[in-house]
KEKE-3310 file (N, C-alpha, C; in steps of 0.2 Angstrom, whole numbers, plus 5000, padded with zeros to 4 digits):
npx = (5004:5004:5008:5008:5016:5013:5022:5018:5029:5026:5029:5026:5020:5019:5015:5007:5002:4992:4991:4983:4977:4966:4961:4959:4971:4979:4992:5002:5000:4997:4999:4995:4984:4979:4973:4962:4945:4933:4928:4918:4913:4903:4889:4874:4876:4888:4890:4882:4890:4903:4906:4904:4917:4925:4925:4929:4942:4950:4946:4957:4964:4957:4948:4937:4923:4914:4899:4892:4881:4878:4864:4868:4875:4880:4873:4871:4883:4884:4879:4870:4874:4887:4883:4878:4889:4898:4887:4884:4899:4900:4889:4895:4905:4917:4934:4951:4962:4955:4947:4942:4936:4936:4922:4921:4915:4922:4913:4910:4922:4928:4919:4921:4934:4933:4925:4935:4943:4937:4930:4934:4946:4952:4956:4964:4962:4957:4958:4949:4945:4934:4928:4935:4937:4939:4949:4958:4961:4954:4958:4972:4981:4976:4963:4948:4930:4912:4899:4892:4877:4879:4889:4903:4910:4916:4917:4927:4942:4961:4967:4977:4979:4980:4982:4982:4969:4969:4958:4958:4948:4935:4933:4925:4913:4907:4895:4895:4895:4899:4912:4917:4916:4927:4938:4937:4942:4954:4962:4964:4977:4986:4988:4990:5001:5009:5012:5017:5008:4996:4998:5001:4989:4980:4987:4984:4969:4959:4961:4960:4946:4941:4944:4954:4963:4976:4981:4975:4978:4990:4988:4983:4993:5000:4992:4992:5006:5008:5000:5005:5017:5015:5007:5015:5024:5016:5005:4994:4989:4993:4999:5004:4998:4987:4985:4980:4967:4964:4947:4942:4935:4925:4917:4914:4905:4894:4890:4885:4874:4867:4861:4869:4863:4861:4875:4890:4904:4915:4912:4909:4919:4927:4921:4922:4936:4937:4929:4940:4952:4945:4947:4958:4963:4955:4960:4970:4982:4985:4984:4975:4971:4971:4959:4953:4960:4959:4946:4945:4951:4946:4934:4939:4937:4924:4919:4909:4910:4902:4891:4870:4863:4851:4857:4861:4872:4875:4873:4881:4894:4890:4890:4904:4912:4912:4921:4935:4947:4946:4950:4951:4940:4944:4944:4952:4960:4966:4973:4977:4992:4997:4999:5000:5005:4999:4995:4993:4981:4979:4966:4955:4944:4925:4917:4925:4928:4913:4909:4918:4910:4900:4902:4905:4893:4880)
npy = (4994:5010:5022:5042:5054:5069:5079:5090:5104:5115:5126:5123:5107:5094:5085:5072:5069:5058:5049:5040:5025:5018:5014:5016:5022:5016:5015:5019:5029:5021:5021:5032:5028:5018:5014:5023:5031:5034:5045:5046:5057:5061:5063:5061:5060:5054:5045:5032:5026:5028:5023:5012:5004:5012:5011:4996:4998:5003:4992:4985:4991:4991:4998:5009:5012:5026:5033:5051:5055:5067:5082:5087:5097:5114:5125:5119:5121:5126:5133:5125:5113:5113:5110:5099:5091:5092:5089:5078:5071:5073:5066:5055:5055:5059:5063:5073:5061:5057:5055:5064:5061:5065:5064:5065:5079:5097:5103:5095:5092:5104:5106:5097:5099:5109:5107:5100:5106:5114:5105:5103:5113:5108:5094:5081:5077:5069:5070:5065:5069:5068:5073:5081:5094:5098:5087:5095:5109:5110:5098:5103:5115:5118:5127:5130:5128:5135:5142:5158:5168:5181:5180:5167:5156:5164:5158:5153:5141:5140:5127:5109:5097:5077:5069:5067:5058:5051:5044:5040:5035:5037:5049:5044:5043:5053:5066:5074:5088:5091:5086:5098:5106:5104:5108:5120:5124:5119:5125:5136:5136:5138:5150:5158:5159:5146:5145:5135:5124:5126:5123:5111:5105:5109:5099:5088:5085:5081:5066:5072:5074:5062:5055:5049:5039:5037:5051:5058:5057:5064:5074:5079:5079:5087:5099:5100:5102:5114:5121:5118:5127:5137:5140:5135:5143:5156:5151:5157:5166:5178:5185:5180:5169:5173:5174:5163:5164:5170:5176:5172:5181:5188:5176:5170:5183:5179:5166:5169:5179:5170:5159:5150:5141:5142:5140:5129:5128:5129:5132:5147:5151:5151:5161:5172:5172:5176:5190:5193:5194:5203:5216:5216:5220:5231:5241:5243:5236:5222:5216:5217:5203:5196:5192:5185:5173:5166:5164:5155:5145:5140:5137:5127:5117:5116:5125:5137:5152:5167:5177:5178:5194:5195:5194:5204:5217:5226:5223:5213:5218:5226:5213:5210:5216:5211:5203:5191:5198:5210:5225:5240:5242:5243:5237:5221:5214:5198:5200:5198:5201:5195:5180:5167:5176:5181:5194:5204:5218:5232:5244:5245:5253:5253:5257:5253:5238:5235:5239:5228:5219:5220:5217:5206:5201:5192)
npz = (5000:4995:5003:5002:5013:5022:5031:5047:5053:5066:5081:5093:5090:5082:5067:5056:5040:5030:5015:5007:4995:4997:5009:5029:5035:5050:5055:5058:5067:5077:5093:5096:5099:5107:5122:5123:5126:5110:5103:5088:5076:5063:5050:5043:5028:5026:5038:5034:5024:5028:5042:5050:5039:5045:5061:5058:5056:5066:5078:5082:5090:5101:5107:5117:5108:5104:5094:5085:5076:5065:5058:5042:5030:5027:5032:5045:5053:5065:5082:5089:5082:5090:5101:5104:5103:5112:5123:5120:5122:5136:5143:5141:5146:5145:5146:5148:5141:5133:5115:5101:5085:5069:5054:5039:5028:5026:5036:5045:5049:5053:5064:5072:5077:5082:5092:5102:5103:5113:5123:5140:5140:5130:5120:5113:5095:5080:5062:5049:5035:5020:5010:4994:4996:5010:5012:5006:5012:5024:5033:5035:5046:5058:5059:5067:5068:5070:5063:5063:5065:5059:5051:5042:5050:5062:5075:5083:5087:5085:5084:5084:5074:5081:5069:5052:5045:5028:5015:5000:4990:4996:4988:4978:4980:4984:4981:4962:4962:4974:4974:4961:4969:4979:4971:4967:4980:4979:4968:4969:4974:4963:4959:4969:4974:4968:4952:4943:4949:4945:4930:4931:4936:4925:4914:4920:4919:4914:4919:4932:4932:4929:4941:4944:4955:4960:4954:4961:4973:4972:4970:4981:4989:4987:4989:5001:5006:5000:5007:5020:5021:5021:5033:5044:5042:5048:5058:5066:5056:5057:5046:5033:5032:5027:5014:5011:5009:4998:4988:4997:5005:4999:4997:5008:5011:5001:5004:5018:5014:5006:5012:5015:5007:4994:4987:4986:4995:4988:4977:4979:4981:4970:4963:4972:4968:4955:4956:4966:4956:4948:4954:4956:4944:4940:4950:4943:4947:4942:4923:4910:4905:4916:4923:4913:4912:4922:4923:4913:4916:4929:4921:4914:4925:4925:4933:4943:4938:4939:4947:4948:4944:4952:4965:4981:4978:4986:4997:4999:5000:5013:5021:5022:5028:5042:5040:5044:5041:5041:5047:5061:5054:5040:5026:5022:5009:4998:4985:4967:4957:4948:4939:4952:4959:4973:4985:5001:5002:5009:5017:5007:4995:5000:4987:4975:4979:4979:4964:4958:4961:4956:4941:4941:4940:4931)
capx = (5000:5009:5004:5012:5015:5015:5024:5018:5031:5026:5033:5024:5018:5022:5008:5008:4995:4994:4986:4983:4970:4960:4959:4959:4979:4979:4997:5009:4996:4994:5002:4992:4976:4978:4971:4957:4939:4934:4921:4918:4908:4902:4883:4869:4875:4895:4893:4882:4896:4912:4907:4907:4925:4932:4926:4935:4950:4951:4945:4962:4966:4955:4947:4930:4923:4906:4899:4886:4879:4873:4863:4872:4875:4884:4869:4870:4888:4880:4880:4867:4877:4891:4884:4877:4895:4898:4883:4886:4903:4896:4884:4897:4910:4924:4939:4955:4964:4950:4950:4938:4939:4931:4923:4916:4919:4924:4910:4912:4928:4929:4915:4923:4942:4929:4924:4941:4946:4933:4930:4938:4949:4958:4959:4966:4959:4960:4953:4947:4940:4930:4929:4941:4937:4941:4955:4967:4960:4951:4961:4977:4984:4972:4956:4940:4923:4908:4898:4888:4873:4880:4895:4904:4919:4916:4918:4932:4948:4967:4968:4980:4976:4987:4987:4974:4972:4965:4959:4956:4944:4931:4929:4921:4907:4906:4891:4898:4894:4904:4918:4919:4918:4934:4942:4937:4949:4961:4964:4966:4987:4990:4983:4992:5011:5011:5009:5017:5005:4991:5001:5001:4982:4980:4990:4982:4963:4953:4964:4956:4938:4939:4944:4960:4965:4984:4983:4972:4983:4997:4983:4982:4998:5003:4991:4995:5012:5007:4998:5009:5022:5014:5006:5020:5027:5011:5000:4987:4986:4995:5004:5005:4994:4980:4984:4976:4960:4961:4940:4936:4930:4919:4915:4911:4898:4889:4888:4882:4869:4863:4860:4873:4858:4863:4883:4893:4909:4920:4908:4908:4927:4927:4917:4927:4941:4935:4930:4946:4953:4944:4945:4965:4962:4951:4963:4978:4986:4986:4983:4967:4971:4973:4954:4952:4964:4958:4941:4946:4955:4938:4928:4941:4934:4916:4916:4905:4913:4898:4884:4867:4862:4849:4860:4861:4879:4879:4872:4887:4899:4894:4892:4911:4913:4914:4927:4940:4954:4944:4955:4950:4933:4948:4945:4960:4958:4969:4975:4984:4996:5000:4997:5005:5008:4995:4999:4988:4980:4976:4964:4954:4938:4919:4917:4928:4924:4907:4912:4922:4906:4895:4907:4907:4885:4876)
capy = (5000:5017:5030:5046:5058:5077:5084:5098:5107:5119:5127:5117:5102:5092:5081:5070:5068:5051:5047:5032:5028:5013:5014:5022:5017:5020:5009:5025:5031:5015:5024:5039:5026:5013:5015:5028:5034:5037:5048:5049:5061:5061:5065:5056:5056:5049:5038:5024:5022:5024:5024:5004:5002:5016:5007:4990:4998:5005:4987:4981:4994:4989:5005:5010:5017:5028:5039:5053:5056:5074:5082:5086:5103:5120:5127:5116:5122:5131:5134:5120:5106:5111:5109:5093:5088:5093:5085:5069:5071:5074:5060:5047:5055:5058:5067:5076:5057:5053:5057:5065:5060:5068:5059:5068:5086:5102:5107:5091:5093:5111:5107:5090:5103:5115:5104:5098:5114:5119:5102:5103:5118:5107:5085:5078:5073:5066:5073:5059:5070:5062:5076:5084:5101:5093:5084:5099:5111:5107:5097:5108:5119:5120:5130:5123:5133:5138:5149:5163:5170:5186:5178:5164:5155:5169:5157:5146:5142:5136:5119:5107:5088:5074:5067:5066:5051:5051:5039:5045:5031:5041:5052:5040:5042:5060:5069:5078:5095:5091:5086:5101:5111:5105:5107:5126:5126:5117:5131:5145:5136:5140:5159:5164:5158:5140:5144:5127:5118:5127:5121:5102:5105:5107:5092:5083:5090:5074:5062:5074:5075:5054:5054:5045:5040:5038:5056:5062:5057:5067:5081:5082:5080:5093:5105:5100:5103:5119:5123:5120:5130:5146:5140:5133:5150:5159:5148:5161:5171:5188:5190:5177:5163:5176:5174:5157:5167:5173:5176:5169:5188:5186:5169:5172:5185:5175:5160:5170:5181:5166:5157:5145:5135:5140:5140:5125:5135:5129:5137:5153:5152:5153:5165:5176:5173:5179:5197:5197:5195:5210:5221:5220:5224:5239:5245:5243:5232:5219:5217:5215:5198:5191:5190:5181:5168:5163:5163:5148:5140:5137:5134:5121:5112:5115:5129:5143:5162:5172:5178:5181:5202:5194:5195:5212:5220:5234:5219:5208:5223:5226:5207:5206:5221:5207:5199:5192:5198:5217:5229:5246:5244:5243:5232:5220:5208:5195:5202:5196:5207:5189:5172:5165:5182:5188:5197:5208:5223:5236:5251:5245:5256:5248:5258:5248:5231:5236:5239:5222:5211:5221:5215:5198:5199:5191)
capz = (5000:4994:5007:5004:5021:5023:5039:5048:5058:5071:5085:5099:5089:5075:5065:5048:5035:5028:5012:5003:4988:4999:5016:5032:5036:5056:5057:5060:5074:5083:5099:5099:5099:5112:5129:5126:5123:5106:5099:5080:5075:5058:5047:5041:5022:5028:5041:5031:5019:5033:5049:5050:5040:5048:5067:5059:5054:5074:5082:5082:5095:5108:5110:5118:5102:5103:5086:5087:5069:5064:5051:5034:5027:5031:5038:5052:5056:5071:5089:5090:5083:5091:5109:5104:5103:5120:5128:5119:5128:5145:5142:5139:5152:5139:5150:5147:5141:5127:5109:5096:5076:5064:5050:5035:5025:5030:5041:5052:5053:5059:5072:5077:5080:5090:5101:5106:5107:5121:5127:5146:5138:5124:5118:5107:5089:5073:5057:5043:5029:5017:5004:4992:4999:5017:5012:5005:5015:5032:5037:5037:5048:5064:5061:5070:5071:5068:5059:5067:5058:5056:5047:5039:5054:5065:5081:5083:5089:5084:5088:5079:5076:5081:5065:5049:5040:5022:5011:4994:4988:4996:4983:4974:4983:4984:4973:4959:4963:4982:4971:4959:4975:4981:4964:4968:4982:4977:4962:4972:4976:4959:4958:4974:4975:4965:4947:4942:4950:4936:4924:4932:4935:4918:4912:4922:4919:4911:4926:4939:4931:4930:4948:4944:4961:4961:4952:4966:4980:4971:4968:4988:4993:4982:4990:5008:5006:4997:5012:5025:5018:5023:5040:5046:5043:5050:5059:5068:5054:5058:5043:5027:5030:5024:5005:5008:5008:4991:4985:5003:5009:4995:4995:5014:5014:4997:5008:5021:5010:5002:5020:5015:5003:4985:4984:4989:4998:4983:4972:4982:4982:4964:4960:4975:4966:4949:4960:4965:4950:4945:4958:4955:4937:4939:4951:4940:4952:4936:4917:4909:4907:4921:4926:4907:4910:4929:4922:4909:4920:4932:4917:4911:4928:4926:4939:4941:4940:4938:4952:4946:4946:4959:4973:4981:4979:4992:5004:5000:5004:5020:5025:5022:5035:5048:5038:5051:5040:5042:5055:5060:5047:5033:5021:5019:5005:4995:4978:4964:4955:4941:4940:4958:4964:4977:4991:5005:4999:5013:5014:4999:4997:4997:4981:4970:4983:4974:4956:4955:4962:4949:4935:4941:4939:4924)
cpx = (5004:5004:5012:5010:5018:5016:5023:5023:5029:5029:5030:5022:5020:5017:5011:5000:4995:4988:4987:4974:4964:4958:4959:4965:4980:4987:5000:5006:4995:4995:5000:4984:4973:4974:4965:4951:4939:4929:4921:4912:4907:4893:4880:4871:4882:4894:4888:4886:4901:4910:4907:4913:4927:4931:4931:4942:4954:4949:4951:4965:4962:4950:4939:4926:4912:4906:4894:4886:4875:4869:4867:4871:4879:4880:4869:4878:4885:4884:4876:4871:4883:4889:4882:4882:4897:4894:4884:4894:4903:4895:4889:4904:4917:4927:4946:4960:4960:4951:4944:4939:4932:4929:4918:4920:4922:4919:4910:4918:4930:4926:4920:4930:4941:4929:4929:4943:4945:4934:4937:4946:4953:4958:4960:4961:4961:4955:4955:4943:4939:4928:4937:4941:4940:4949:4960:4965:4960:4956:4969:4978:4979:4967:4953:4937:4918:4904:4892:4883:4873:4885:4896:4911:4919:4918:4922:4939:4954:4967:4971:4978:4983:4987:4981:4976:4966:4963:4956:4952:4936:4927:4927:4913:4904:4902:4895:4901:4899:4913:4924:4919:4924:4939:4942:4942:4955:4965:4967:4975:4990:4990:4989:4998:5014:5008:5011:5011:4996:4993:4999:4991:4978:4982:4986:4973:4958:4956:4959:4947:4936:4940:4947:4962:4973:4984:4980:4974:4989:4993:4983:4988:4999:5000:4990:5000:5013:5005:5001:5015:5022:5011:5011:5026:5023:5005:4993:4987:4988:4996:5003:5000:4988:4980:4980:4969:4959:4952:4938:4932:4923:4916:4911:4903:4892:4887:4883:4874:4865:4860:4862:4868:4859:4870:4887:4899:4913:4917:4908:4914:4929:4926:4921:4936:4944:4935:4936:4952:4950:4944:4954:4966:4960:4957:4972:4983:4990:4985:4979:4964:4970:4966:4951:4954:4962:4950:4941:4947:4948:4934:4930:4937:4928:4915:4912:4911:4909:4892:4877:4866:4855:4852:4862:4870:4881:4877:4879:4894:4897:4891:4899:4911:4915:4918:4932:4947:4952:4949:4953:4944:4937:4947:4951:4959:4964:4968:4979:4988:4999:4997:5001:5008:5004:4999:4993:4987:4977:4971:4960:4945:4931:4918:4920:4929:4916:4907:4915:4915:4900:4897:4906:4899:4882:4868)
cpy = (5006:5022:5035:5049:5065:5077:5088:5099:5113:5121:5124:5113:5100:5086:5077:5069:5060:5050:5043:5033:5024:5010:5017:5018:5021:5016:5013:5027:5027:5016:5029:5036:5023:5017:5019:5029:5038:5041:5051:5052:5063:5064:5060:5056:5052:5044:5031:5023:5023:5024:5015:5003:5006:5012:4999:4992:4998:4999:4987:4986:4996:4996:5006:5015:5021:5034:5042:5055:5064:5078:5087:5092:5106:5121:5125:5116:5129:5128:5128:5114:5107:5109:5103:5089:5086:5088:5079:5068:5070:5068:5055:5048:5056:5065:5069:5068:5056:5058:5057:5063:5061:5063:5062:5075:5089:5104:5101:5090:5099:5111:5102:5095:5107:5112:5101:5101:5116:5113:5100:5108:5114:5099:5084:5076:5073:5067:5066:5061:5066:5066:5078:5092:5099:5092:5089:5105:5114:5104:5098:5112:5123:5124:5127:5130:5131:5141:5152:5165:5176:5185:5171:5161:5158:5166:5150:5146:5138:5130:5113:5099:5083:5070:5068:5060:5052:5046:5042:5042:5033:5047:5048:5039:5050:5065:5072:5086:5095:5091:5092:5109:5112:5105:5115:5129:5124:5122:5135:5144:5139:5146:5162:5164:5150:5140:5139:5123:5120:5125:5114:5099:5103:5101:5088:5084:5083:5069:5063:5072:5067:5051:5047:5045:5040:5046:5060:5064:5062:5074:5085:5082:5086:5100:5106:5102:5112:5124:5123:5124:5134:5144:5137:5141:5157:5155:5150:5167:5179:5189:5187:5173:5166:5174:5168:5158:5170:5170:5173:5177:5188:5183:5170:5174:5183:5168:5161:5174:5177:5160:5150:5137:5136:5141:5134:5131:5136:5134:5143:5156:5155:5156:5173:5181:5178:5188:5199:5198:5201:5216:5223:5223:5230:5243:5246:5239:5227:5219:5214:5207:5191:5188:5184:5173:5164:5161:5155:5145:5137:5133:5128:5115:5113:5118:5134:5150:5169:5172:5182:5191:5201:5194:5203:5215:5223:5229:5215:5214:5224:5219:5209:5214:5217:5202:5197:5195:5210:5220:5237:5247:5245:5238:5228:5212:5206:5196:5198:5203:5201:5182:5170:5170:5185:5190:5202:5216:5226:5241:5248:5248:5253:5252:5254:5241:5231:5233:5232:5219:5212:5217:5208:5196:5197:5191)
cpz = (5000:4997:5008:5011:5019:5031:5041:5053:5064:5078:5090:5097:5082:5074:5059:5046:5033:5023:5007:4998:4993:5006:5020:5036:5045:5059:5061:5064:5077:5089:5102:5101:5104:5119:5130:5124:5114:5103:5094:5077:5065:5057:5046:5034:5024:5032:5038:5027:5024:5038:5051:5048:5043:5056:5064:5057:5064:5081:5083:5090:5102:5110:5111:5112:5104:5096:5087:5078:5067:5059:5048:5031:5030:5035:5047:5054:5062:5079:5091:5090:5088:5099:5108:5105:5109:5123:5126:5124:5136:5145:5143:5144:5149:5144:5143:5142:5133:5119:5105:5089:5072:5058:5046:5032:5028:5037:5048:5056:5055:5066:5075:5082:5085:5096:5104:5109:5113:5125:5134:5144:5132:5123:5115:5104:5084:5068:5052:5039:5023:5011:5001:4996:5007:5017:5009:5008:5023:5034:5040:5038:5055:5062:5063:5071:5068:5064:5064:5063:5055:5051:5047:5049:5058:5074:5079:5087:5083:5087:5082:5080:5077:5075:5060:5043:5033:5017:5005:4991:4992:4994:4978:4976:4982:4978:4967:4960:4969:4979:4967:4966:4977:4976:4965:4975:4980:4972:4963:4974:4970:4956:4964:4975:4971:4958:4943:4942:4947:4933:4926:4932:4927:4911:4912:4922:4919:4917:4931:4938:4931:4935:4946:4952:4965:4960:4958:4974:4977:4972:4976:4992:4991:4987:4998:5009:5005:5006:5018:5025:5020:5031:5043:5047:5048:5054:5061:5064:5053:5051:5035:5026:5028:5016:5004:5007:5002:4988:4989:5007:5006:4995:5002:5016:5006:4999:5013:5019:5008:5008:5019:5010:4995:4982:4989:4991:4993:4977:4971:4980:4976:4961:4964:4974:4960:4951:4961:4961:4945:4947:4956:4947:4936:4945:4950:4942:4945:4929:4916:4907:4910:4924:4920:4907:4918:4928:4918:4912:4927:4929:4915:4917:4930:4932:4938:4943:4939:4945:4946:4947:4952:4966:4974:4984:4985:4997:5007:5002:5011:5023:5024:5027:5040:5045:5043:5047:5038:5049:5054:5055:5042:5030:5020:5014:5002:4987:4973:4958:4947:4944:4943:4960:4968:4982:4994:5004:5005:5012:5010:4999:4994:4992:4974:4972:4977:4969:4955:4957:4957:4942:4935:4942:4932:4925)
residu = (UNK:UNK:UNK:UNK:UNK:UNK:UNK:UNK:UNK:UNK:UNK:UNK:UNK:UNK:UNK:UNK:UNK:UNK:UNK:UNK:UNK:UNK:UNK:UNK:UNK:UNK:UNK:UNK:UNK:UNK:UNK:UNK:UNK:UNK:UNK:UNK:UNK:UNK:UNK:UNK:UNK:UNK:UNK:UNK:UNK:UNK:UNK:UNK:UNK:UNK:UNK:UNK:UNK:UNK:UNK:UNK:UNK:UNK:UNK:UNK:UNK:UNK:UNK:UNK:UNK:UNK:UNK:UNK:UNK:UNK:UNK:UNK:UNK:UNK:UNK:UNK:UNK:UNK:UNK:UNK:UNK:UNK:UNK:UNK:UNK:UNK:UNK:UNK:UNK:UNK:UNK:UNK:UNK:UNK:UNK:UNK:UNK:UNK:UNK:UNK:UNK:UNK:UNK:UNK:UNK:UNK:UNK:UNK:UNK:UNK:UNK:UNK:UNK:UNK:UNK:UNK:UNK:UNK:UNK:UNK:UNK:UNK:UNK:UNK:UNK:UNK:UNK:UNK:UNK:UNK:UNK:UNK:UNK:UNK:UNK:UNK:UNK:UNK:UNK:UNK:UNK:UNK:UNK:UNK:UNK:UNK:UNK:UNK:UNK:UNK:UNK:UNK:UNK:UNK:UNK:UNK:UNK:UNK:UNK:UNK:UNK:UNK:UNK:UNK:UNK:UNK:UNK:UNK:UNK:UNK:UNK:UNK:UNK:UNK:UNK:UNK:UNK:UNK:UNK:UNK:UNK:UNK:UNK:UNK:UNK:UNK:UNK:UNK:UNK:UNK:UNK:UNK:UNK:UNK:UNK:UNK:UNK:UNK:UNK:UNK:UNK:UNK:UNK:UNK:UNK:UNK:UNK:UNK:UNK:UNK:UNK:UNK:UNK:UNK:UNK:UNK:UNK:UNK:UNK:UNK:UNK:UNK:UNK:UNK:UNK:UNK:UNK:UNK:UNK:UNK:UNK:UNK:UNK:UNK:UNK:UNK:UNK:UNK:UNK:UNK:UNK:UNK:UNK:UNK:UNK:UNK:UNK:UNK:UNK:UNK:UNK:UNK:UNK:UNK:UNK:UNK:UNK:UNK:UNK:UNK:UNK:UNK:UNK:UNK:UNK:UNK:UNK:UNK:UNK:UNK:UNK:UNK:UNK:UNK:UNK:UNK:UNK:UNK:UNK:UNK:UNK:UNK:UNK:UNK:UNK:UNK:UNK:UNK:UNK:UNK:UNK:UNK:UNK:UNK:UNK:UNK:UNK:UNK:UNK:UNK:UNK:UNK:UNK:UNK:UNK:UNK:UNK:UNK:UNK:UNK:UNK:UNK:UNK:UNK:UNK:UNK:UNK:UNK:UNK:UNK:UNK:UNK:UNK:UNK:UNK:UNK:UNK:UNK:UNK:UNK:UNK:UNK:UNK:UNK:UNK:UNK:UNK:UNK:UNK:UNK:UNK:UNK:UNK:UNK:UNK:UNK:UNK:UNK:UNK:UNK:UNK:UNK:UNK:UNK:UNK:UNK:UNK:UNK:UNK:UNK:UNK:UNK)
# end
C-alpha cells in the first residue's frame, strides 16, 4: 500500500497527513490510539458508507469506540450542533485522556476541531475527511469553528490535530457537485504563490475529472504541502497565512447572503476569486488579462465564475465588514498582482469592493 506523508512542523507540535487511495491506514498512529475513549463524529449522508469500515479499521486497537451522527450541510455548522457535541461528551463521560475524530467534510471537521478545542479547555483529535474540499483544506493547519449568523467561521479556535488520515477512495462516493467544490479550492494554490501547480492542473485535467486515484493522491499531497508551507510560517494568521483566503471575503459574505443554501463553499470560492481577480484589474494592480485567464482556468473544471444580478451587491459589501481579516473597518483583501503572485491589499475602498462584484454579475 503506497501511502504518501506530509509533515507539519510547528513550533509546539508536530503532526503528519497520511494518504493512501484505499483505506483508512491507522498503522503509524497506533500509539496515539491505544488505551482511550473514542468519539467519532460524523453526518447522516457519511457515516452509512464509513462509519462501520472506519470502526473496523480501529478494532484492532481495543478502544472503547462511541459515534454521534449529525445532520448534513453547512447550515447546520452552528451553535446547536456544536453543543450537541459537547453534551454527547458529557453524556458518555469523555475526559481530558480521550479522543475525538472527525469523519466527513469540511463542516464536520471544523466542528469536530471545535469541540476539542473547548471540550475541558483542549483534547486531542483526529481529522478523517471524506471530501476533496476537506482533504486539501480542512484538514490543514488547525482552524476549528463555527459559523455565526452574522457571518461565515466567525467562532472558533486554533487547535491542531494529532494526525489526519485520508483515504482517497472516498471520493468515489462524493456527489459531483461536492467534488467540483473541492476542485474550487484546490485552484486557488496555483493563483496565489504556485503557478506550476496550474500548469500540472491542467496536464492533468481529464485524470482529475475521471477521479484517477493515484493522480488524486498526488493532487492532495501537492496541496497539503502547498499549504503547510505558509502556515508553518504563519500559523494564527497575523501575517502570510492570509493569501490562503484569496475570494474567501467574498466567498464568505455570498455564503452568508445566500444562507449557506445556494453555493457550495468551493463554488463561492470561485466566483470570490473571479471578483478578486477584477478588483486587482480595475485598480491597475494587474493586466486586463489576468481575470480572462483565471476565468478559463475554472471553466476548464466545470466551475462557476459568475453571480446572478439577483444577489444584492451593496448587501454583499457590508456582509464582508465582519470579515476576520477586516482591522479598524479597513477592508484588507487578498489580491493578485499575476498568475501565483497575490499578496495583501490594505485600505481597499467599498466603492471599488462594489464595482468588481457588479462585474462579476450576469
Amino acid at each position: 500500500m503506497n501511502t504518501q506523508i506530509v509533515n507539519i512542523n510547528l513550533s509546539h507540535c508536530n503532526y503528519s497527513i497520511f494518504i493512501n487511495e484505499s483505506c483508512f491506514d491507522f498503522n503509524a498512529v497506533a500509539h496515539l490510539l491505544k488505551n482511550r475513549k473514542i468519539a467519532i463524529i460524523s453526518n447522516e449522508t457519511v457515516a452509512p458508507l464509513y462509519l462501520e469500515p472506519l470502526k473496523q479499521s480501529l478494532k484492532r486497537y481495543n478502544n472503547s469506540l462511541h459515534h454521534l451522527i449529525l445532520k448534513d450541510g453547512e447550515q447546520y455548522k452552528n451553535q446547536d450542533s456544536w453543543n450537541q457535541i459537547l453534551d454527547f461528551l458529557a453524556d458518555n463521560s469523555f475526559n481530558r485522556s480521550d479522543l475525538l475524530m472527525s469523519l466527513g467534510g469540511g463542516v464536520i471537521c471544523d466542528m469536530t476541531g471545535f469541540a476539542a478545542a473547548s471540550w475541558m479547555r483542549g483534547i486531542d483529535f483526529i481529522q478523517v475527511p471524506t471530501s476533496l474540499l476537506a482533504q486539501v483544506d480542512a484538514s490543514v493547519g488547525g482552524k476549528t469553528g463555527i459559523n455565526h449568523k452574522k457571518g461565515k467561521n466567525l467562532i472558533g479556535a486554533f487547535h491542531q490535530p494529532l494526525a489526519v488520515i485520508i483515504n482517497a477512495s472516498t471520493l468515489k462516493t462524493l456527489p459531483e457537485r461536492e467534488f467540483k467544490s473541492g476542485l474550487g479550492e484546490t485552484t486557488k494554490y496555483g493563483f496565489i504563490n504556485q503557478p506550476q501547480f496550474k500548469q500540472w492542473l491542467q496536464e492533468h485535467s481529464e485524470e482529475i475529472i475521471r477521479l484517477n486515484l493515484a493522480i488524486m493522491c498526488q493532487l492532495i499531497a501537492k496541496c497539503c504541502k502547498y499549504k503547510k508551507e505558509i502556515v508553518q510560517q504563519d500559523e494564527k494568521e497575523s501575517g502570510i497565512r492570509a493569501l490562503l483566503n484569496l475570494g474567501h471575503t467574498f466567498a464568505h459574505a455570498i455564503e452568508t447572503y445566500t444562507q449557506y443554501k445556494e453555493y457550495t463553499h468551493g463554488e463561492a470560492v470561485a466566483i470570490g476569486m473571479v471578483m478578486a481577480a477584477q478588483l486587482s484589474v480595475n485598480l491597475g494592480i494587474a493586466n486586463d488579462n489576468l481575470r480572462k485567464e483565471l476565468e478559463k482556468h475554472l471553466q476548464d473544471f466545470n466551475l462557476l465564475t459568475m453571480l446572478p444580478k439577483a444577489v444584492n451587491a451593496t448587501e454583499l459589501v457590508e456582509l464582508m465588514r465582519l470579515d476576520k481579516k477586516t482591522i479598524n473597518n479597513s477592508h484588507r483583501l487578498i489580491l493578485l498582482k499575476s498568475i501565483g503572485n497575490a499578496f495583501i491589499q490594505t485600505n481597499v475602498c467599498e466603492k471599488d469592493i462594489l464595482q468588481a462584484i457588479l462585474s462579476t454579475q450576469h
